[in-house]
C-alpha positions in Angstrom: 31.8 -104.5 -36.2 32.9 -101.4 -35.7 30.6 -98.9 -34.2 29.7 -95.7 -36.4 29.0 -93.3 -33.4 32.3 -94.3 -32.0 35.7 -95.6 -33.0 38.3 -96.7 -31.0 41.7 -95.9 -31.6 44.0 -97.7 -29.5 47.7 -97.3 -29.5 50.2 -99.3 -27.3 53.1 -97.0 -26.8 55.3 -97.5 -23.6 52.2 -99.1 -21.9 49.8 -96.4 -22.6 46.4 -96.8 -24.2 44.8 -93.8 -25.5 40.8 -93.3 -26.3 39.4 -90.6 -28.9 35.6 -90.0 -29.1 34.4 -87.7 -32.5 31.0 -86.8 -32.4 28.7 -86.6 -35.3 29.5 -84.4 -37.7 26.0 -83.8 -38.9 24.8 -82.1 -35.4 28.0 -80.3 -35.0 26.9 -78.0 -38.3 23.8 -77.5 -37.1 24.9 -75.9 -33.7 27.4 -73.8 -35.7 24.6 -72.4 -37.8 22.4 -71.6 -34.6 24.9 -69.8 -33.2 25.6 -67.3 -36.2 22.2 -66.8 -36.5 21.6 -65.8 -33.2 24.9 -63.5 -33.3 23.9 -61.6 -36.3 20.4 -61.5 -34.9 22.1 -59.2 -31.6 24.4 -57.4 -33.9 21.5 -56.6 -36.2 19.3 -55.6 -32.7 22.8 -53.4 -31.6 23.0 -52.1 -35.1 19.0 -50.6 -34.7 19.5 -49.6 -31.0 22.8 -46.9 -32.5 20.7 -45.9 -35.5 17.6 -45.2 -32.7 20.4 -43.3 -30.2 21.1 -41.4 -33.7 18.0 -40.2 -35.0 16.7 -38.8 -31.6 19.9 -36.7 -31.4 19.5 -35.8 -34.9 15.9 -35.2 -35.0 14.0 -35.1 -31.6 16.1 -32.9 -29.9 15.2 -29.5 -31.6 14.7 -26.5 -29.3 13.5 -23.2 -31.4 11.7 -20.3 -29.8 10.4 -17.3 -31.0 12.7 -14.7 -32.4 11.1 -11.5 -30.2 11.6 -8.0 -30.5 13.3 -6.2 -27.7 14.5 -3.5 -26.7 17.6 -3.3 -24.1 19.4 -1.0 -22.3 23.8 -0.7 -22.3 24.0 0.4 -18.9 27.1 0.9 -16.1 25.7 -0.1 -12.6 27.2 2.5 -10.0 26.8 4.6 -7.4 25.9 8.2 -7.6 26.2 11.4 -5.0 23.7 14.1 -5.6 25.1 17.4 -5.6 22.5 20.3 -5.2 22.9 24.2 -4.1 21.0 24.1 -1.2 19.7 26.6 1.5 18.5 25.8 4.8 15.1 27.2 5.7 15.1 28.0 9.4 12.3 30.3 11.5 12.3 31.9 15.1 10.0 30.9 17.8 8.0 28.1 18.4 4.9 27.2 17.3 3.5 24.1 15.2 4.1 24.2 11.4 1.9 23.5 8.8 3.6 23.6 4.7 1.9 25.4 2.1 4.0 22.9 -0.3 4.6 19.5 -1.0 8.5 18.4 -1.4 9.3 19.1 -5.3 7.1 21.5 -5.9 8.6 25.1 -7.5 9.0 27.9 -5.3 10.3 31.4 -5.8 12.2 33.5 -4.0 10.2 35.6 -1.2 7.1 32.8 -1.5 5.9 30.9 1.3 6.6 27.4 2.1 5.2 26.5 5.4 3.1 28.5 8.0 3.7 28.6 11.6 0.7 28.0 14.7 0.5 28.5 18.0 -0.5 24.6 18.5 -1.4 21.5 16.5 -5.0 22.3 16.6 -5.1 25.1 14.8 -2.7 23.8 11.9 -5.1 21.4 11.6 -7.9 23.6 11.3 -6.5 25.5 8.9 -5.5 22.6 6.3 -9.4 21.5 6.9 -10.4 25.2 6.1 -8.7 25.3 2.6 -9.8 22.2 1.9 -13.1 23.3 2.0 -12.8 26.5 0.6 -11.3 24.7 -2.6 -14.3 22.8 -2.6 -16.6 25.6 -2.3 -14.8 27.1 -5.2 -15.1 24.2 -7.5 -19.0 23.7 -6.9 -19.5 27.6 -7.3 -17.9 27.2 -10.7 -19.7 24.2 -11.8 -23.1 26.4 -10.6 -21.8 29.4 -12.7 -20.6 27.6 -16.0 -23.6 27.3 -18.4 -21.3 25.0 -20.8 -21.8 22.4 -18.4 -24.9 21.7 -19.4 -23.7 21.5 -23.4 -21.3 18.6 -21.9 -22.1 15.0 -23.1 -21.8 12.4 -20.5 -19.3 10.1 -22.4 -17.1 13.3 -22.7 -17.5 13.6 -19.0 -16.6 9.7 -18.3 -13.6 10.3 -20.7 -12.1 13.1 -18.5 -12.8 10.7 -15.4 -11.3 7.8 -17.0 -8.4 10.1 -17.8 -8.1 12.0 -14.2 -8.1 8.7 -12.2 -5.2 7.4 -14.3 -3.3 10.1 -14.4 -3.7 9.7 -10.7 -2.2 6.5 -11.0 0.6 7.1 -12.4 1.7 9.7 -10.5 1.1 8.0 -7.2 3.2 4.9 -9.1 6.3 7.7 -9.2 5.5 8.8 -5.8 4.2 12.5 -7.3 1.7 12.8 -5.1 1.1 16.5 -5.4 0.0 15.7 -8.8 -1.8 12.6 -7.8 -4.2 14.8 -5.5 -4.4 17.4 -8.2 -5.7 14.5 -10.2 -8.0 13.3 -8.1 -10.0 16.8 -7.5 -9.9 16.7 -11.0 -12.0 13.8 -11.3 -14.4 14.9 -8.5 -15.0 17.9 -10.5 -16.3 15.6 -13.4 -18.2 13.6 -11.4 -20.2 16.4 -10.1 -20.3 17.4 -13.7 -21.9 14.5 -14.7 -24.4 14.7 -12.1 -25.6 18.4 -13.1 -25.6 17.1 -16.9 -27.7 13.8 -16.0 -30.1 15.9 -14.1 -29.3 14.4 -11.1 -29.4 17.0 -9.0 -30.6 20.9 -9.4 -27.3 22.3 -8.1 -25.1 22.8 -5.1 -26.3 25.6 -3.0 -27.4 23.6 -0.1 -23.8 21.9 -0.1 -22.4 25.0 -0.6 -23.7 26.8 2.3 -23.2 23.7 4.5 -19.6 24.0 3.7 -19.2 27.9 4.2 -20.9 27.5 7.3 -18.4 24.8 8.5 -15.7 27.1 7.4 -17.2 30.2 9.4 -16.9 27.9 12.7 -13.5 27.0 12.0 -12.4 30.5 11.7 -14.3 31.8 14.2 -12.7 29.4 16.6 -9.5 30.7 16.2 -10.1 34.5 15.9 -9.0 35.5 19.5 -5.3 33.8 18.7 -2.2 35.0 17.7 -2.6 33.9 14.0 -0.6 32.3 11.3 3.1 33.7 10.5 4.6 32.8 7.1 7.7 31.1 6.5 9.1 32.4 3.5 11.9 30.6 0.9 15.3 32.8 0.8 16.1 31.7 -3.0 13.7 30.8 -6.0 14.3 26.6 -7.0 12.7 23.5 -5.7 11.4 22.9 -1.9 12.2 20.0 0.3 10.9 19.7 3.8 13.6 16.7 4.6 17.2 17.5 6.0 19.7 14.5 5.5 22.4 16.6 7.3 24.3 16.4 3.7 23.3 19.6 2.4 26.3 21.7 0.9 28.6 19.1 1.9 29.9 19.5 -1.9 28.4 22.0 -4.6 28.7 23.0 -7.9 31.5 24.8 -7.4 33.4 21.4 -6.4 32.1 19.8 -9.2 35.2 20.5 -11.2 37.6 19.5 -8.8 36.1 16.3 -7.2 38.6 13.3 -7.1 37.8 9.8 -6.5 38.8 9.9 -2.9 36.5 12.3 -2.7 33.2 10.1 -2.8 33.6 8.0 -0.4 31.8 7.2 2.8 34.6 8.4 4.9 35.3 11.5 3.3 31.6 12.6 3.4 30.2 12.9 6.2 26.8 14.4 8.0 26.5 17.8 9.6 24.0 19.0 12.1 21.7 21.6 11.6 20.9 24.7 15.0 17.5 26.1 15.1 13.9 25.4 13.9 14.4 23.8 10.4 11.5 24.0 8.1 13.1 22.8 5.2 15.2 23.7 2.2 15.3 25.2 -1.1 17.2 23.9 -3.8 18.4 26.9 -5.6 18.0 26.4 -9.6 16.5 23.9 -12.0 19.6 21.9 -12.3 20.9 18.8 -10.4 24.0 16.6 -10.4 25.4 13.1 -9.9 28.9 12.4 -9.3 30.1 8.7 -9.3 32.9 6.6 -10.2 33.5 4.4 -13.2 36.6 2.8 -15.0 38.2 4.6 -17.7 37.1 2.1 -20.3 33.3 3.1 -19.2 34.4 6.8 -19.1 35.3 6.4 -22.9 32.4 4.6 -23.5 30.1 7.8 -21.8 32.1 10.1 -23.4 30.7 9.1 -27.1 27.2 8.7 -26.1 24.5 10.3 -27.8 22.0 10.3 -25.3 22.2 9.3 -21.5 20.1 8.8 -19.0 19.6 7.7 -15.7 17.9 4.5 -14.1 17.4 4.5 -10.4 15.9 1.3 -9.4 14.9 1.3 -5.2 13.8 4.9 -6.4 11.5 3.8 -8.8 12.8 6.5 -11.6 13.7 5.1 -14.6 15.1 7.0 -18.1 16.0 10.4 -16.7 17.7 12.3 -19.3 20.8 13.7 -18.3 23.7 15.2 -20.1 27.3 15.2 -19.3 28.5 18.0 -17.5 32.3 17.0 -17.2 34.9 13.8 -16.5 37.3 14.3 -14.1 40.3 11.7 -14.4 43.8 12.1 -13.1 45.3 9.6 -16.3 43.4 8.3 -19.4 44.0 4.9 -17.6 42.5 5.8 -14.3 39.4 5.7 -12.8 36.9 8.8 -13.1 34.0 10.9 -11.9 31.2 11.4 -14.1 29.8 14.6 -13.5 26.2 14.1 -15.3 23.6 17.0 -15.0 19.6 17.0 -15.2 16.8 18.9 -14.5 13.4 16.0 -14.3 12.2 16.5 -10.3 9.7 14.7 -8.2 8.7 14.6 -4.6 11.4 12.0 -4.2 14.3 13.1 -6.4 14.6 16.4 -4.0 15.6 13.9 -1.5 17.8 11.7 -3.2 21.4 11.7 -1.8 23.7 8.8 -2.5 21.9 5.5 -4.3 22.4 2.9 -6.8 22.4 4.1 -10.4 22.8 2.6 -13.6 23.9 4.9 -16.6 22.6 4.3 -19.9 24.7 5.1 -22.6 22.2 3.5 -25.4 19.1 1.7 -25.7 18.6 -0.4 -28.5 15.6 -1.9 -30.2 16.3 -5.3 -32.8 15.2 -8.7 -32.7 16.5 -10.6 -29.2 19.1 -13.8 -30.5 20.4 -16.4 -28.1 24.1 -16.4 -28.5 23.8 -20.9 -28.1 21.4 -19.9 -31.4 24.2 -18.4 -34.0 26.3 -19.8 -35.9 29.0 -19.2 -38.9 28.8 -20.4 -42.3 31.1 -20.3 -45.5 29.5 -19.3 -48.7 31.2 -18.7 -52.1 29.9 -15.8 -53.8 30.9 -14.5 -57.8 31.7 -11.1 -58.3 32.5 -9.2 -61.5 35.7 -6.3 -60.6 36.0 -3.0 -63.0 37.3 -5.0 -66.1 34.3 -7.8 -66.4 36.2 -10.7 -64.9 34.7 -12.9 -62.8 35.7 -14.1 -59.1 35.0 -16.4 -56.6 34.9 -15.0 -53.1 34.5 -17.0 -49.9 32.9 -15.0 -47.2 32.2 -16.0 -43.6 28.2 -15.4 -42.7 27.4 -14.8 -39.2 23.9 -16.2 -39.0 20.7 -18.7 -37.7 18.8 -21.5 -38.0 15.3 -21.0 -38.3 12.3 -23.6 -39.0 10.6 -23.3 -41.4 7.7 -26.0 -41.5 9.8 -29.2 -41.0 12.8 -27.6 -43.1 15.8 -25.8 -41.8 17.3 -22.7 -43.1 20.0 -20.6 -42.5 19.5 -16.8 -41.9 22.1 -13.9 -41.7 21.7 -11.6 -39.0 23.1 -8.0 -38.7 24.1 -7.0 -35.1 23.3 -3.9 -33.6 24.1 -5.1 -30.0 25.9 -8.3 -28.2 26.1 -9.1 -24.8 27.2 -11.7 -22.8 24.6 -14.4 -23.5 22.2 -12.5 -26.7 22.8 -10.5 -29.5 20.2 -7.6 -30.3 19.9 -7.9 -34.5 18.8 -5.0 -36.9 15.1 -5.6 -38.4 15.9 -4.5 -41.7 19.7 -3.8 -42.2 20.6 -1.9 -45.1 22.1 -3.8 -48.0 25.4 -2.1 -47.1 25.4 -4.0 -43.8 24.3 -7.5 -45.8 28.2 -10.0 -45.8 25.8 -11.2 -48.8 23.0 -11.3 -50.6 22.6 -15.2 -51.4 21.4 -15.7 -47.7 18.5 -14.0 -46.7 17.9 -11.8 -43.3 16.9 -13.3 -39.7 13.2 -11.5 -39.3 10.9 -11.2 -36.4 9.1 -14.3 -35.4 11.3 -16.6 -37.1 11.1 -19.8 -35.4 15.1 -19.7 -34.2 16.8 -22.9 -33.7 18.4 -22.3 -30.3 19.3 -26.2 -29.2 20.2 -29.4 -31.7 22.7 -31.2 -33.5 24.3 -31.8 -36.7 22.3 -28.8 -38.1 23.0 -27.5 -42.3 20.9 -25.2 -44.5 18.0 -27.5 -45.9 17.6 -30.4 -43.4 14.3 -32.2 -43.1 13.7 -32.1 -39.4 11.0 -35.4 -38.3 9.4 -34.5 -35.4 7.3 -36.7 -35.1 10.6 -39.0 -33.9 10.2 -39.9 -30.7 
């Protein structure tokens, strides 16, 4: 019988015999079909995983942020020379000097700037006796004013409120002449408000302790020599601070100043003979003379408006104007000659420091540049005989969010740098590429990261 699991198949041929087995063909088929099934089930798993990878680039990885408004600042980092007309104050003697004003302040011509002592002691003294004196002064007028008393107390915290931050301020920009003056200022209220809250009678017991102070002060120096005034040769600014700088150039080099000219090695510091008190700067006016490229000598040249920033000095937005550009070829470098007049207790002193001149400031809405994009749209328009067109424009533009839709935004530019464009608020039509997109406003919600993005995509965030 032959054997249905097996059949033998011999075959005598040159003394060889020759064996076949065939297995069953039933369980063949079924090991067939478990291996498709299991090769579509990984194909189907691959298929999902590439779908998964797909959405969360699609959907998931959305960045927007706010679209903010700002306002920036198209500036030329340099470095600028003060120039100033300056006049050296010297006296003769010795002695120990005491100034009558802070560095800044005005001055005219003939008018005192410092006094001169026989020692320390008595320069001393005499700074403690004005002091007092103004302070006898101020209560005496507070005695003697009978609108005082018609004063309401929150009027009197308001001027308070109001001295000690103006005090603030100008101790921020190193004014400090002010900042004092400020600060009397809100000791006089204070004492106000005490008279007008009945908290005390008056100030004739304070007063007389003061005068009597004063009396001993003076008194103590009667048998000396006495103060001798130090008076300013020209009417200006004052400065008690020599840099050994002063005249070195002056406005009558402005004109003629080269490039070679400001450098270290060309400028350099002179000593001064005698007792120095200080100096005057004659006039109101100021200058800085720097270098720039002729493409930012253009670009100051058509500004409406300049002004200054100086960071370490902590002076920022001083208007200046320009006073004249001095270039050997329209291709060369050039000094800027800029002119102001703004002075502080430290811009007296200024000499050579990092500047940065602002041609414009603009205020828009701030737009990453990774945030726009371009987009084609057709647009119909009718020309003088009633015939219609198709036009295909190019839209500069962004897209915003708008619940979980996107749309696409035109945007008008008023400034681009390197890495964000500044945008109008509200461009005039004229501006518009179009009218069938609507304009980028403040606060969008600006797409600024994702992929595959169009005008009307449902975004899922819920995707994870």
């Amino acid at each position: 019988m032959q054997d249905d699991s097996l059949q033998n198949v011999r075959s005598k041929k040159a003394g060889i015999t020759c064996v076949v087995k065939r297995g069953n063909k039933m369980e063949k088929d079924s090991t067939t079909t478990v291996k498709r099934v299991a090769l579509a089930v990984l194909t189907l798993i691959i298929i999902a995983y590439v779908i998964s990878v797909a959405v969360k680039a699609n959907f998931t990885q959305i960045k927007t942020e706010a679209a903010n408004i700002m306002t920036v600042s198209d500036a030329i980092p340099t470095t600028g020379y003060f120039i100033r007309d300056e006049h050296i104050i010297t006296y003769d003697g010795n002695g120990v000097i005491s100034y009558v004003l802070n560095d800044g302040d005005k001055i005219s011509v003939g008018e005192a700037v410092a006094n001169v002592y026989d020692d320390a002691e008595a320069a001393s003294d005499k700074r403690t006796i004005e002091k007092l004196e103004k302070q006898i002064s101020n209560l005496k007028l507070l005695q003697d004013t009978e609108e005082t008393v018609m004063l309401a107390p929150d009027a009197i915290d308001k001027n308070i409120s109001t001295s000690l931050s103006k005090a603030r301020l100008n101790a921020a920009a190193k004014n400090f002449a002010e900042a004092d003056k400020n600060v009397n200022a809100a000791l006089y209220s204070i004492n106000q408000r005490q008279m007008v809250t009945h908290k005390t009678d008056g100030f004739s017991d304070k007063i007389a302790q003061l005068q009597q102070k004063v009396n001993e002060l003076k008194q103590k120096h009667a048998k000396q020599s006495g103060e001798r005034a130090v008076l300013s040769p020209k009417t200006g600014y004052f400065s008690s601070n020599l840099d050994g700088y002063e005249n070195f150039y002056t406005s009558n080099d402005l004109d003629s100043l080269a490039v070679e000219d400001l450098t270290d090695s060309k400028i350099t510091r002179k000593s001064s003979s005698g007792h120095v008190v200080g100096k005057t700067m004659e006039g109101v006016y100021w200058y800085i003379a720097c270098v720039v490229s002729a493409e930012d000598a253009i670009g100051i040249k058509d500004s409406d408006a300049l002004s200054v920033d100086i960071p370490l000095a902590n002076n920022k937005n001083i208007a200046v104007e320009l006073h004249t550009i001095n270039q050997a070829t329209r291709s060369s470098p050039a000094v800027v000659i800029l002119k102001g007049s703004y002075m502080n207790e430290e811009m007296i002193n200024l000499r050579k420091e990092d500047i940065s001149i602002v041609k414009n400031t603009y205020e828009g809405i701030y737009v990453s540049r990774n945030a726009v994009h371009e987009q084609r749209v057709a647009e119909t328009q009718t020309d003088q005989n009633g015939r219609e067109k198709t036009v295909t424009k190019t839209v500069k533009g962004v897209y915003i969010m708008v619940g979980n839709e996107l749309l696409f935004k035109q945007i008008v530019p008023l400034y681009t740098a390197h890495n964000y464009i500044i945008c109008e608020q509200n461009p005039d039509e004229s501006k518009l590429v179009t009218k069938e997109i609507g304009i980028l406003k403040a606060y969008d919600d600006v797409v600024v990261e994702g992929a595959n993005l169009y005008d009307g995509k449902i975004i899922d965030r819920t995707s994870s």
